[in-house]
C-alpha positions as CSV (number, residue, x, y, z in Angstrom):
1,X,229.5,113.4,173.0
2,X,226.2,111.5,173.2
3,X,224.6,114.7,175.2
4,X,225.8,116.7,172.6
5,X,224.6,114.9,169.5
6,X,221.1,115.3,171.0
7,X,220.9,118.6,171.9
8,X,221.6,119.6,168.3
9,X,219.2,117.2,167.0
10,X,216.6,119.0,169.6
11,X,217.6,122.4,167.8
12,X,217.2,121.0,164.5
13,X,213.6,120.0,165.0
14,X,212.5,123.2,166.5
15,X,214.4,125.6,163.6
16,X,212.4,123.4,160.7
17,X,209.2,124.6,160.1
18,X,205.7,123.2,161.3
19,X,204.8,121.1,158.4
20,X,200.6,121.7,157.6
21,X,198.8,118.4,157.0
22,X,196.5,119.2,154.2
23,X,193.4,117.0,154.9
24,X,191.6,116.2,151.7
25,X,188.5,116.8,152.0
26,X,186.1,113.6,151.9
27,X,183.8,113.6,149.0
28,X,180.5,113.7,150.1
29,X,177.8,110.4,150.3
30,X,176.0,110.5,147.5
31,X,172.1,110.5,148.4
32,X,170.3,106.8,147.5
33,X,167.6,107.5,145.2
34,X,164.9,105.6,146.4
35,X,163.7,104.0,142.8
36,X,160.2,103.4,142.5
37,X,159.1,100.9,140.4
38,X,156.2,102.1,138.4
39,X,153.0,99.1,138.2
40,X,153.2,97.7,135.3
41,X,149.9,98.1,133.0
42,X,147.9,95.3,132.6
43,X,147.0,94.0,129.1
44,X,143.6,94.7,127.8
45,X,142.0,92.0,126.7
46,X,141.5,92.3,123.2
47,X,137.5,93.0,122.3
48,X,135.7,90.4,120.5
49,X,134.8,91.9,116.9
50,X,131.0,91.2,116.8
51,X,130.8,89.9,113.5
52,X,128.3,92.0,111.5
53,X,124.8,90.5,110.4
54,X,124.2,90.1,106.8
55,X,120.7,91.4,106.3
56,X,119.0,88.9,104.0
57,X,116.5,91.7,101.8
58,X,113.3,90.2,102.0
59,X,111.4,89.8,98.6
60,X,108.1,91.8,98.6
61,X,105.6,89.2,97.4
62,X,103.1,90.5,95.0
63,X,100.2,91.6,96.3
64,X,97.6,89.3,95.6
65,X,93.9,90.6,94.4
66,X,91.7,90.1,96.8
67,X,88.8,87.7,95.1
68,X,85.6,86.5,96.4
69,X,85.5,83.3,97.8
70,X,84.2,80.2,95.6
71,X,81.0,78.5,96.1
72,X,79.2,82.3,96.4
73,X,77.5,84.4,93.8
74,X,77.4,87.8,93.5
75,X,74.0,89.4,94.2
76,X,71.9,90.8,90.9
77,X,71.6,94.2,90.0
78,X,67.6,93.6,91.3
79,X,68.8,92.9,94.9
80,X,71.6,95.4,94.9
81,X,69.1,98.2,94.5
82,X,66.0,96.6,96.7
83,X,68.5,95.7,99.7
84,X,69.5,99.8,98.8
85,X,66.1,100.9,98.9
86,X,64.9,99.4,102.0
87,X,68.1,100.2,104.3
88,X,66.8,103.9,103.0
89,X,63.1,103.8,104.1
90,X,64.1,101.8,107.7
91,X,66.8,103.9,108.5
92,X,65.8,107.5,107.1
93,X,62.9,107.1,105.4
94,X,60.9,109.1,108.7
95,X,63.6,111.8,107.9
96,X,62.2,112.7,104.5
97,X,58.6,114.4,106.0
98,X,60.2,116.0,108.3
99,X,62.6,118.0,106.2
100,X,60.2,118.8,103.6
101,X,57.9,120.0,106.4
102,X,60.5,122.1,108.4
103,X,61.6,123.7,105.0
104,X,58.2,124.6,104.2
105,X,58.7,126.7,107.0
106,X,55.3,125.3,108.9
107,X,56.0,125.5,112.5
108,X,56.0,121.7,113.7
109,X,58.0,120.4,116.5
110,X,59.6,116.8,115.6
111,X,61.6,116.2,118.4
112,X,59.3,112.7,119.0
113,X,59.6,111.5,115.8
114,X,63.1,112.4,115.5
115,X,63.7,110.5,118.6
116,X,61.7,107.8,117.3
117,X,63.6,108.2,113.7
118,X,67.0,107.7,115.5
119,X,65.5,104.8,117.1
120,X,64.4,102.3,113.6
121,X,67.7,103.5,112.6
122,X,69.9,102.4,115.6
123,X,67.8,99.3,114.9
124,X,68.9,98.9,111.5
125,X,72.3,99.8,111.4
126,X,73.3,98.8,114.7
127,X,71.4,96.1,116.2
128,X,70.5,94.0,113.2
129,X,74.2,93.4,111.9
130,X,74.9,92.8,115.5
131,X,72.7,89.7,115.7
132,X,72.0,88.4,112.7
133,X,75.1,89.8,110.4
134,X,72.4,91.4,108.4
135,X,70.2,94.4,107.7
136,X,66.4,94.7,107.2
137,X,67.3,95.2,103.2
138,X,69.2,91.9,104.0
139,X,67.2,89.5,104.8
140,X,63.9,91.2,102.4
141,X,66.3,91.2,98.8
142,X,68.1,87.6,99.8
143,X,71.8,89.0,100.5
144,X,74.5,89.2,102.7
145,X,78.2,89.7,102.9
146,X,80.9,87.5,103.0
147,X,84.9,88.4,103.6
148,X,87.5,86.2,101.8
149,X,87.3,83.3,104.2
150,X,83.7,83.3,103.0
151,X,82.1,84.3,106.8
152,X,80.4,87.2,107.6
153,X,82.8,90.2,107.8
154,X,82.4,92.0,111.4
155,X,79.1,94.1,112.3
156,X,80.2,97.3,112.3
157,X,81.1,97.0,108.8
158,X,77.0,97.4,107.5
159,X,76.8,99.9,110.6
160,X,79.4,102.2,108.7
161,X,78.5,101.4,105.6
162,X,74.8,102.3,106.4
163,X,76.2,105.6,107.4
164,X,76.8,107.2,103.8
165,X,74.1,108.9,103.7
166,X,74.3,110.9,107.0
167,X,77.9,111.5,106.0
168,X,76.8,113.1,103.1
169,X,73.5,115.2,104.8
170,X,76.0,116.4,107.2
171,X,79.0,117.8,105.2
172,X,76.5,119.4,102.5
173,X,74.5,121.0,105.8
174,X,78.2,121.5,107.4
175,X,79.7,123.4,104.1
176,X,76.6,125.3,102.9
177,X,74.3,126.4,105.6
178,X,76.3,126.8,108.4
179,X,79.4,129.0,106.4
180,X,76.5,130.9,104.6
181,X,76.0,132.6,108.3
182,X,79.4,132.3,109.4
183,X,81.7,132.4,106.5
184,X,85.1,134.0,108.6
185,X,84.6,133.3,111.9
186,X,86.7,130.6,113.7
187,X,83.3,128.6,113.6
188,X,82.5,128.5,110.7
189,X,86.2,127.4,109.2
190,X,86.1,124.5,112.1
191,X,82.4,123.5,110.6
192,X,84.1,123.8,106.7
193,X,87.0,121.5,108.2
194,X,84.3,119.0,109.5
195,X,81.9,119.3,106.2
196,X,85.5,118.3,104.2
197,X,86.1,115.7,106.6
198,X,82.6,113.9,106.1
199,X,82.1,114.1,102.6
200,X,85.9,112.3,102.0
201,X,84.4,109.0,102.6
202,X,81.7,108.7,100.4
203,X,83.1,110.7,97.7
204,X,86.7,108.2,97.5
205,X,83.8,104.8,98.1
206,X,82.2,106.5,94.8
207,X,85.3,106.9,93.0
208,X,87.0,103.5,94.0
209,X,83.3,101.8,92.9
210,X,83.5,103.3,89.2
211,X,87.6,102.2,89.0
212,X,87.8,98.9,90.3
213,X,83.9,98.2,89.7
214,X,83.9,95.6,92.8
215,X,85.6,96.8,95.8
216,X,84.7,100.6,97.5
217,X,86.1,102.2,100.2
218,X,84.7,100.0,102.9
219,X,84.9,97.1,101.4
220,X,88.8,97.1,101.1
221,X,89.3,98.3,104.6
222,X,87.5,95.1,105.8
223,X,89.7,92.7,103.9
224,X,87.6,92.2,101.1
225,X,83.4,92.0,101.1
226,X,81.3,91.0,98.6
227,X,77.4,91.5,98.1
228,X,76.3,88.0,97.5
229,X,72.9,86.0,97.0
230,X,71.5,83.7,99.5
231,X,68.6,81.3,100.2
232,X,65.8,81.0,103.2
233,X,67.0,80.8,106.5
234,X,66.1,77.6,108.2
235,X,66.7,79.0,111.8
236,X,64.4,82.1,110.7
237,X,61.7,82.8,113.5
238,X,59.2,85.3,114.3
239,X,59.3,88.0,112.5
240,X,62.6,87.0,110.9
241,X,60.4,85.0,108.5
242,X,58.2,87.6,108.1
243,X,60.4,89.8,106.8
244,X,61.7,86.1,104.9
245,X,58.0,86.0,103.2
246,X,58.3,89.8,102.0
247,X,61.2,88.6,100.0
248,X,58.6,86.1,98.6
249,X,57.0,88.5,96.9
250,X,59.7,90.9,95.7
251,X,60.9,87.7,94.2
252,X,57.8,86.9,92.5
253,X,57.4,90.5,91.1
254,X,60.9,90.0,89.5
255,X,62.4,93.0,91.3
256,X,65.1,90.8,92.3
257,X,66.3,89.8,89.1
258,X,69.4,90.8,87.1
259,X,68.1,94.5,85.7
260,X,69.3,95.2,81.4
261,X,70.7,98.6,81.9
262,X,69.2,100.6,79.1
263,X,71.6,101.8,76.7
């Protein structure tokens, strides 16, 4: 009975059918993402506010007239004119002959007396001021100029001044003769330029005389110089006081005395 109880349970097992063992399938590993920590951004640090200048405006101060210094007296119309007409006959008086004569139209070669001419004036104008702060006309009417600080203004400014007249020759020559023979050519408009340019200087000293009566052209742009009187020289030598004892005698002719202007 035994034998037979197990050979039916043997034919059991092989009638039922194979059971299938479903595998599930296994889900799959998700990946590790790798997370990257971004830097962090530093703080700026915060700029400094430049704190903005106040401007304090600064008040224009009032320009001041320029007066001549105290303790000085300003030259008579008597030495005005002689220290005038001496600078004129030392400095261009040779110049005078010589024109006449060339427009004449005598033939006359004055090259050595121009030369000589540009010589007495160099003297004048240039080397005079330079050494003793004072022309010929100077030292023979009893003047000189003082600045503001009451000193002798610097040399050059009787050099320039001195030069009126050749400012004046050489625009009139520069704006008449030349563009009469070359009135539209290139050279002649640069000459009309140059005759414009010379005459400026004396024309606006002329007009700045008549308005402010006292101070021209030059004057201002040396701070200020007056025409004043003075008295002999004690350090005068040579021919310094020569030129001293011509002053002498203008004085004793009156001719440098205050002049009535006739009505």
């Amino acid at each position: 009975m035994g034998l037979l109880e197990k050979a039916s349970n043997i034919q059991n097992e092989d009638a039922s059918p194979p059971t299938k063992v479903i595998e599930q399938s296994k889900p799959a590993p998700t990946p590790i993402q790798e997370v990257v920590k971004e830097p962090e951004a530093k703080a700026k640090p915060a700029k400094k506010v430049k704190a903005k200048k106040t401007r304090v405006k600064k008040e224009k101060k009032p320009r001041v007239k320029k007066v001549m210094p105290e303790g000085f007296e300003l030259a008579t119309t008597g030495q005005k004119l002689t220290r005038k007409l001496v600078d004129f006959i030392v400095s261009y008086g040779w110049s005078v002959p010589i024109i006449a004569i060339t427009a004449w139209g005598s033939y006359f070669n004055p090259t050595i007396f121009v030369i000589l001419g540009l010589v007495l004036m160099g003297f004048n104008l240039f080397f005079m001021p330079s050494r003793t702060s004072r022309t010929v006309g100077n030292w023979i009417s009893r003047t000189r100029y003082v600045n503001t600080r009451g000193e002798s203004p610097f040399w050059f400014y009787s050099s320039i001044k001195g030069l009126t007249f050749v400012f004046i020759i050489m625009g009139t020559i520069s704006l008449f003769t030349i563009m009469s023979e070359l009135p539209e050519t290139t050279m002649g408009q640069i000459f009309m330029a140059i005759g414009i340019l010379l005459l400026i200087p004396p024309l606006v000293d002329y007009i700045m005389y008549r308005v402010r009566g006292d101070l021209g052209l030059w004057d201002s742009l040396f701070g200020g110089v007056w025409l004043v009187r003075t008295t002999k020289s004690k350090e005068a030598k040579g021919w310094l006081k020569r030129l001293e004892s011509i002053s002498d005698w203008t004085e004793s002719k009156g001719l440098l005395d205050e002049q009535k202007e006739e009505s």
